[in-house]
TIGU-291164 format. One line per field, with one value per residue (C-alpha): residue in one letter; x, y, z; chain. Coordinates in Angstrom, 3 decimals, always signed. Layout:
BEGIN
residu <- [a, ...]
xx <- [X, ...]
yy <- [Y, ...]
zz <- [Z, ...]
chaine <- [A, ...]
This chain:
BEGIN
residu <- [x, x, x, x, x, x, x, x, x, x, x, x, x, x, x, x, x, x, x, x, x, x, x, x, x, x, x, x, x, x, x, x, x, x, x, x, x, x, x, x, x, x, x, x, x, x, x, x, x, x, x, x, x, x, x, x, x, x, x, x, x, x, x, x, x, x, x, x, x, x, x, x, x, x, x, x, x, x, x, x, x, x, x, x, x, x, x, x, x, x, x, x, x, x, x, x, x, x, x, x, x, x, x, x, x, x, x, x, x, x, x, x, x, x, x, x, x, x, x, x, x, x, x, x, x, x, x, x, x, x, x, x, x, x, x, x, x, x, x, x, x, x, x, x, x, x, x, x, x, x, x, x, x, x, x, x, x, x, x, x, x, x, x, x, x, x, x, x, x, x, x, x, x, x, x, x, x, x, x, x, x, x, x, x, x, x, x, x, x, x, x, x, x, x, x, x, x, x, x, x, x, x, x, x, x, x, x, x, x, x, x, x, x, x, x, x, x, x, x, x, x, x, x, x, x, x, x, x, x, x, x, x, x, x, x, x, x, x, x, x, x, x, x, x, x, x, x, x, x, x, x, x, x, x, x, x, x, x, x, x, x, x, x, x, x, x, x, x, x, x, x, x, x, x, x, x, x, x, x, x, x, x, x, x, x, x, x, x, x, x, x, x, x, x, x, x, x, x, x, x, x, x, x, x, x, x, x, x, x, x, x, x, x, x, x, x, x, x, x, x, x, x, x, x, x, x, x, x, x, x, x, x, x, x, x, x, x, x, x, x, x, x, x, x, x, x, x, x, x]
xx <- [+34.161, +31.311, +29.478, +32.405, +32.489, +35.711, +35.724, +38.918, +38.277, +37.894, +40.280, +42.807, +45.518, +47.391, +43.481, +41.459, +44.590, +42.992, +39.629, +38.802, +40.942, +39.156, +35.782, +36.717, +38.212, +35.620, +34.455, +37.162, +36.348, +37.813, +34.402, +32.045, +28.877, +28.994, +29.782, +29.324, +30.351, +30.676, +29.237, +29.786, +31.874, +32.885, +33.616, +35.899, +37.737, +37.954, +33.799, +34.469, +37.267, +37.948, +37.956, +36.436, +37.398, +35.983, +36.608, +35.634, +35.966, +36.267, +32.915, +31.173, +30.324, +31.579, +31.938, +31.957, +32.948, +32.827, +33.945, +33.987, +32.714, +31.153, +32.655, +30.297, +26.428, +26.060, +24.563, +26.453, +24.676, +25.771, +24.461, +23.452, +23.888, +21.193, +21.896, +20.961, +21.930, +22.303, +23.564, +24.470, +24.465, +26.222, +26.294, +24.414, +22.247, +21.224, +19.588, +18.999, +16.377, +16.900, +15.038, +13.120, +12.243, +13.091, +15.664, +16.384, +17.028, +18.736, +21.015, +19.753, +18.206, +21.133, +22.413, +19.642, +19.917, +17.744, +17.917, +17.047, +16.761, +17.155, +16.184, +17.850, +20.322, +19.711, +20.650, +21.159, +20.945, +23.110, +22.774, +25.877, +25.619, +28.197, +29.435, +27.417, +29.416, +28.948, +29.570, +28.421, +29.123, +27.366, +27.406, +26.177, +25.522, +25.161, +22.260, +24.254, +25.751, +22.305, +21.524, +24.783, +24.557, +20.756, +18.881, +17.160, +16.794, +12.961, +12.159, +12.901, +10.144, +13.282, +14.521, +11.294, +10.526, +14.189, +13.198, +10.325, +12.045, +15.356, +12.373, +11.037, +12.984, +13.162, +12.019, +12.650, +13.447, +13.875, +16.143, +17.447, +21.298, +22.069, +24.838, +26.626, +25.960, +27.399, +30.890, +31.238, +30.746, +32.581, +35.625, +35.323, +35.771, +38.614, +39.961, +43.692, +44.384, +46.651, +47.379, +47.830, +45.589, +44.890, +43.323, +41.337, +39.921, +39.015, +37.129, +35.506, +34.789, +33.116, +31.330, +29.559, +28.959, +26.494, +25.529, +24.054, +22.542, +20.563, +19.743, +18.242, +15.173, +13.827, +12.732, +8.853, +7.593, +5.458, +8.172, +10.607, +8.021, +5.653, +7.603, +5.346, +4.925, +3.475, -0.434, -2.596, -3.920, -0.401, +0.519, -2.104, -1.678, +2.028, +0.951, -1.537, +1.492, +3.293, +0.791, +0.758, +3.956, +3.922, +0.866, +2.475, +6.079, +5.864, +4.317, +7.128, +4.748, +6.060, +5.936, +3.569, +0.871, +1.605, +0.671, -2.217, -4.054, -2.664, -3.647, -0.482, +1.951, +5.080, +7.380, +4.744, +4.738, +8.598, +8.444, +5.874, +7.225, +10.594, +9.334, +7.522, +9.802, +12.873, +13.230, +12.071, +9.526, +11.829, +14.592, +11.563, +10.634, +14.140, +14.673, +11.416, +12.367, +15.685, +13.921, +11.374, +14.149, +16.458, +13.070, +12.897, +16.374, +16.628, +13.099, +12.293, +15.582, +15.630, +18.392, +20.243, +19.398, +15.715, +15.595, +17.372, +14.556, +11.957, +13.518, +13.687, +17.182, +18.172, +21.176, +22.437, +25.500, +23.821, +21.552, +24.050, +26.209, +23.049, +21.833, +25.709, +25.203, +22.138, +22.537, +26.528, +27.006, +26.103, +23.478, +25.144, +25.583, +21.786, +22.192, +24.938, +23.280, +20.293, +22.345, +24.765, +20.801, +19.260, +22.558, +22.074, +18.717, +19.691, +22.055, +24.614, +27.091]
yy <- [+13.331, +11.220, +8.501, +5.385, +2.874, +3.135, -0.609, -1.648, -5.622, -6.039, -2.690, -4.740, -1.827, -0.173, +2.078, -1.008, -1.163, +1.971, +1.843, +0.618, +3.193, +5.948, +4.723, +3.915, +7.602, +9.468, +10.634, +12.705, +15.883, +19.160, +21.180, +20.938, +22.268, +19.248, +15.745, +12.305, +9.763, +6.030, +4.555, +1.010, -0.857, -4.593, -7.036, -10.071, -7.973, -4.673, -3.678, -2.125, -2.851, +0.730, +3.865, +5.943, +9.302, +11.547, +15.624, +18.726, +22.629, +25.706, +26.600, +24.209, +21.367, +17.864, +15.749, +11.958, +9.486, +5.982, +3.957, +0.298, -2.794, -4.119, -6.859, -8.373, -7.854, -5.503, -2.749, +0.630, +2.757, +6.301, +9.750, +12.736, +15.944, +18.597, +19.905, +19.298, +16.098, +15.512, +11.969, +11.447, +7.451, +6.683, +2.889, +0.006, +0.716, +2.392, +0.752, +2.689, +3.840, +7.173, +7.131, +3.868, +5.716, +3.780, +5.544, +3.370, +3.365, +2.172, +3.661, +0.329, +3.496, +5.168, +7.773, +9.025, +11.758, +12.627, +15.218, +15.322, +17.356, +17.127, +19.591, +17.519, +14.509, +11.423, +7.839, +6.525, +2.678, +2.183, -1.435, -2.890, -6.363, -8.624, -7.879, -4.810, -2.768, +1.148, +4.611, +7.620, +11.022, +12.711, +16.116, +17.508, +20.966, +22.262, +24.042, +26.903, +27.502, +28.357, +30.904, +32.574, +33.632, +33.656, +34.125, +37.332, +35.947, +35.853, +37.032, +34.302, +31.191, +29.062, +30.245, +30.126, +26.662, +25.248, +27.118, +25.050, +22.151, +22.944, +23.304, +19.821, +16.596, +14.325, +16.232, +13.857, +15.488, +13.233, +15.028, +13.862, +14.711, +16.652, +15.585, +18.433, +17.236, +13.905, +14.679, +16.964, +13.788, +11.537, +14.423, +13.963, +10.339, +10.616, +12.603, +12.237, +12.106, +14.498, +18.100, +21.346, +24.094, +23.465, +19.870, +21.862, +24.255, +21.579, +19.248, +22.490, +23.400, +20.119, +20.025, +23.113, +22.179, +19.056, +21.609, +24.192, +21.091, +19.755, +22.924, +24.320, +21.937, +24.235, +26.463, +25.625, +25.285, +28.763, +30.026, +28.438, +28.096, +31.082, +34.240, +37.533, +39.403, +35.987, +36.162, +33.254, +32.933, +31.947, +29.660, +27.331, +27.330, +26.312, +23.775, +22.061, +22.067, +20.419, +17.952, +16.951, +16.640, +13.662, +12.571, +11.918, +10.988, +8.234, +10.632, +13.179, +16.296, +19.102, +22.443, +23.826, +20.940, +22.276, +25.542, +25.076, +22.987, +25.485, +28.703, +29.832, +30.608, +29.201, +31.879, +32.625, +28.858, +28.765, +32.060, +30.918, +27.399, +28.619, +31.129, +28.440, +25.891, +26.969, +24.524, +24.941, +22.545, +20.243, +20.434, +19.272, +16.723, +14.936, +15.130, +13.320, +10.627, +9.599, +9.563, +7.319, +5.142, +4.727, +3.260, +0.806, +0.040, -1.237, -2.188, -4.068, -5.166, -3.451, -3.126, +0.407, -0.408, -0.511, +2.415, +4.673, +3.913, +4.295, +7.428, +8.775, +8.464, +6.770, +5.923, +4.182, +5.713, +9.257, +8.357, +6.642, +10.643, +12.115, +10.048, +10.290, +14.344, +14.278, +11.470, +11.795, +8.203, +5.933, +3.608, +0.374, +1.439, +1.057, -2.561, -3.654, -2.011, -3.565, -7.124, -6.579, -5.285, -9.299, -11.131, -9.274, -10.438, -13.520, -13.942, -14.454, -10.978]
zz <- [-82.242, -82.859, -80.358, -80.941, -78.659, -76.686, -74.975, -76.292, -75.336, -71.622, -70.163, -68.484, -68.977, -66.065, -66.435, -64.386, -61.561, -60.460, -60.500, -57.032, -55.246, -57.393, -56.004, -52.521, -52.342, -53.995, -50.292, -49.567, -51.267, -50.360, -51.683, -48.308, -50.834, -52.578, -51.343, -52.951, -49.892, -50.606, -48.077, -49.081, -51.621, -51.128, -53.564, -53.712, -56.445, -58.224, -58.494, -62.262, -64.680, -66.998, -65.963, -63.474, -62.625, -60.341, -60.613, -58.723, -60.035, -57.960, -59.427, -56.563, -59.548, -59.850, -62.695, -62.778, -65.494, -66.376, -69.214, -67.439, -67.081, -63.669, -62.560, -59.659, -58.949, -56.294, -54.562, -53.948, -51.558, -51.949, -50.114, -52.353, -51.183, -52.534, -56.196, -59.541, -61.161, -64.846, -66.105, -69.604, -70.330, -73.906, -73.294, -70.809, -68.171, -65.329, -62.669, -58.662, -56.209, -55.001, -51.411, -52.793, -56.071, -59.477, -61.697, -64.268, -68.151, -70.617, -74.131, -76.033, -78.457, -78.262, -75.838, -73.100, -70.347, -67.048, -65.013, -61.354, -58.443, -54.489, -52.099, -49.206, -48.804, -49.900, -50.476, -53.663, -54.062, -57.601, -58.822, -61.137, -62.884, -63.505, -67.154, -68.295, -70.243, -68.941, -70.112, -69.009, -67.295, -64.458, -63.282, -60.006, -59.203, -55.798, -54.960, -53.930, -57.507, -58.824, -55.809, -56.336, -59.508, -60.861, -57.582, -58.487, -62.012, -62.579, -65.510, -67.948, -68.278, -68.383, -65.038, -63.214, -64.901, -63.519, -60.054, -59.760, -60.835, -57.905, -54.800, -55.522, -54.054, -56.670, -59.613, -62.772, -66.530, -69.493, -71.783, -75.145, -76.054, -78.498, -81.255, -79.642, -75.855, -76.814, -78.596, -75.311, -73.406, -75.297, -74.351, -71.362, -71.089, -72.871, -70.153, -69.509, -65.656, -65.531, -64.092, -65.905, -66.767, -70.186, -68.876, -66.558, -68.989, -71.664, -68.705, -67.797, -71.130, -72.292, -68.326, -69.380, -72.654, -71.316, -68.804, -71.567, -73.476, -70.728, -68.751, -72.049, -71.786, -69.491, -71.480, -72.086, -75.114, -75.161, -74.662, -77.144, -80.252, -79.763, -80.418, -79.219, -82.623, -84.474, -84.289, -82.767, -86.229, -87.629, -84.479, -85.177, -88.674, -88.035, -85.784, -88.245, -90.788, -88.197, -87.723, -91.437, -91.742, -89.194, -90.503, -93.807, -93.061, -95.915, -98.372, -98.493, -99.152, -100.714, -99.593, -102.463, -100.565, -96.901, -98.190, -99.689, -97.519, -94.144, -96.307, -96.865, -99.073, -99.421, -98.104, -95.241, -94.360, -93.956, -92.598, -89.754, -89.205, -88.419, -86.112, -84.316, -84.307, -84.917, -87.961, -91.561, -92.657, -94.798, -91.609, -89.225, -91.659, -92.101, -88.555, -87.824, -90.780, -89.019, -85.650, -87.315, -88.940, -85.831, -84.043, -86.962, -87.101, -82.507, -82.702, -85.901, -87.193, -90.303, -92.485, -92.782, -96.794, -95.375, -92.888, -95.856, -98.085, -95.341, -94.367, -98.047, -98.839, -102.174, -100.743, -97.442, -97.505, -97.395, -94.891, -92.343, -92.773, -92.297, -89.266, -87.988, -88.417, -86.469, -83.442, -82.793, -84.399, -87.222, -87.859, -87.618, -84.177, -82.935, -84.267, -82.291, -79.580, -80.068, -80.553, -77.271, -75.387, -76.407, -75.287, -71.925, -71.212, -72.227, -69.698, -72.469, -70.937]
chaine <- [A, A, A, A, A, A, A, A, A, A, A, A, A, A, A, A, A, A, A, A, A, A, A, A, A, A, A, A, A, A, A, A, A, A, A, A, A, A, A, A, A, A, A, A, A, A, A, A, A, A, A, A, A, A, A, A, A, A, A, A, A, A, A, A, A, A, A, A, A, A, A, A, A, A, A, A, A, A, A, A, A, A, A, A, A, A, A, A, A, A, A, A, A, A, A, A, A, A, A, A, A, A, A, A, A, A, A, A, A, A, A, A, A, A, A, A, A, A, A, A, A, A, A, A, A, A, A, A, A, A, A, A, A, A, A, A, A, A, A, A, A, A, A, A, A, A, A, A, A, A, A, A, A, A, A, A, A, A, A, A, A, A, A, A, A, A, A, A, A, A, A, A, A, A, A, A, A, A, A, A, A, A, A, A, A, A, A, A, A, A, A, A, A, A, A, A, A, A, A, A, A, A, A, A, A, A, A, A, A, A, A, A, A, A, A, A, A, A, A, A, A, A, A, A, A, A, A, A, A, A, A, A, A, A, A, A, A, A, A, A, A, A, A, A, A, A, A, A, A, A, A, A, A, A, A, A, A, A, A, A, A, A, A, A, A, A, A, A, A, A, A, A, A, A, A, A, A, A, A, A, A, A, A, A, A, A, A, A, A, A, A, A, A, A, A, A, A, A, A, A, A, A, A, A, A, A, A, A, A, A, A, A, A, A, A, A, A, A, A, A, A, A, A, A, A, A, A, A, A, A, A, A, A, A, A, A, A, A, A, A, A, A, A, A, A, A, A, A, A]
């Protein structure tokens, strides 16, 4: 399932009916090791209109969706209990202070994820605005999930890098989704509200899905692109290839180039690169062209006909199932985005 819009005009289906008594009762959670409490919510009507569903697991985590749109300005203070946050945001914006400190971003790019920390509780400001359209999922982890099962677990750079990351309130981790990360996401908001095992399993399923995705940016980058048996002399010949290859994103070098002017030959180059990067040269290259056109595309209004040719496909339709293949949705996509991101600001919601 790619990253489709699931707005479906304005929600006003028996799914909105519901949607204050799913926030106002969010506080009554039977897990004590993790507890989101509303502390607040008042609005001359129902604050969201869509979905929002709120789910715990026996494994100590809880999940929270929304596929809505706010219906008043307001702010929603909330207390955090410690635990590892990670928020998924497909569509619209989010805008809080956690303890006074900013969080806020936006999917105008497409969809974005952070991941935070917090060693102790604490209050979460969340501001909505009248008519922003909002889709996301969040998942919090308690504390006690990661001492339970990977306590003694030091030997990895990942794990000490996220055990770092857990013993510092308000630790902040931009992380980009991966196609994979978002179909899992876009699951789960389509999550019937029902019981039954075999929902159970599938929410838990996708949960630790996003889970994997995100929690895999800990791994540094030593230790992700630097494999022990490569020698120093072949890293930074790798990373000057790599550095070409950016440098000349509108040149389309061929391999036979990259060799020569690293020292290499061709099979040694691919050989290297992977190792170092876990791509070979002409994956890292498209990858970087697609990035480069779906900048274009939300910030400088090109065409898709455009971006295709500045990404090096001949043809649009190609490049929109290539760009669909590598984001989790097409390229028109970014445009409306970028459309429904000006008629915000402008106040026209």
């Amino acid at each position: 399932m790619g990253h489709v819009s699931r707005r479906e005009g304005r929600r006003s289906s028996e799914r909105s009916g519901g949607a204050r008594e799913r926030l106002e009762t969010v506080g009554h959670l039977a897990d004590p090791d993790y507890a989101l409490k509303t502390r607040q919510v008042s609005a001359p009507g129902d604050p969201v209109e869509g979905r929002v569903i709120h789910q715990n697991f026996a494994s100590g985590i809880s999940l929270h969706v929304t596929d809505a749109i706010e219906m008043a300005d307001l702010q929603i203070p909330v207390t955090l209990q410690p635990g590892l946050n990670i928020l998924l945001l497909l569509e619209g914006a989010v805008d809080s202070t956690l303890d006074g400190t900013a969080l806020r971003f936006n999917a105008r790019r497409g969809p974005v994820g952070r991941i935070w920390s917090l060693t102790r509780p604490t209050t979460r400001v969340r501001s909505s605005a009248r008519g922003r359209y909002v889709r996301k999922v969040n998942i919090n982890i308690p504390l006690t999930w990661f001492e339970e099962r990977f306590g003694a677990d030091k030997a990895s750079a990942a794990s000490q890098e996220l055990e770092a990351f857990l013993r510092a309130q308000l630790s902040l981790k931009e992380w980009e989704p991966s196609p994979s990360a978002i179909r899992y996401a876009e699951d789960l908001l389509a999550l019937e509200q029902k019981d039954g095992v075999l929902t159970h399993i599938a929410a838990e399923r996708d949960l630790l899905g996003v889970m994997y995705d995100a929690l895999s940016r800990f791994r540094s980058e030593e230790a992700r692109a630097v494999p022990r048996h490569l020698r120093s002399r072949d890293v930074v010949r790798a990373q000057t290839a790599r550095e070409l290859i950016l440098r000349n994103l509108d040149d389309g070098l061929h391999l036979p180039d990259i060799a020569k002017q690293t020292g290499m030959s061709v099979s040694t180059l691919q050989r290297v690169f992977r190792d170092c990067y876990g791509q070979t040269v002409m994956e890292f290259a498209r990858v970087h062209r697609l990035e480069r056109a779906r900048d274009l595309l939300e910030r400088d209004g090109l065409s898709v006909g455009e971006a295709a040719h500045r990404a090096g496909y001949s043809s649009p339709a190609n490049f929109a199932t290539a760009f669909h293949r590598e984001f989790g949705y097409p390229p028109s996509q970014v445009k409306e985005r970028a459309r429904r991101a000006a008629l915000m600001e402008s106040g026209q919601h």
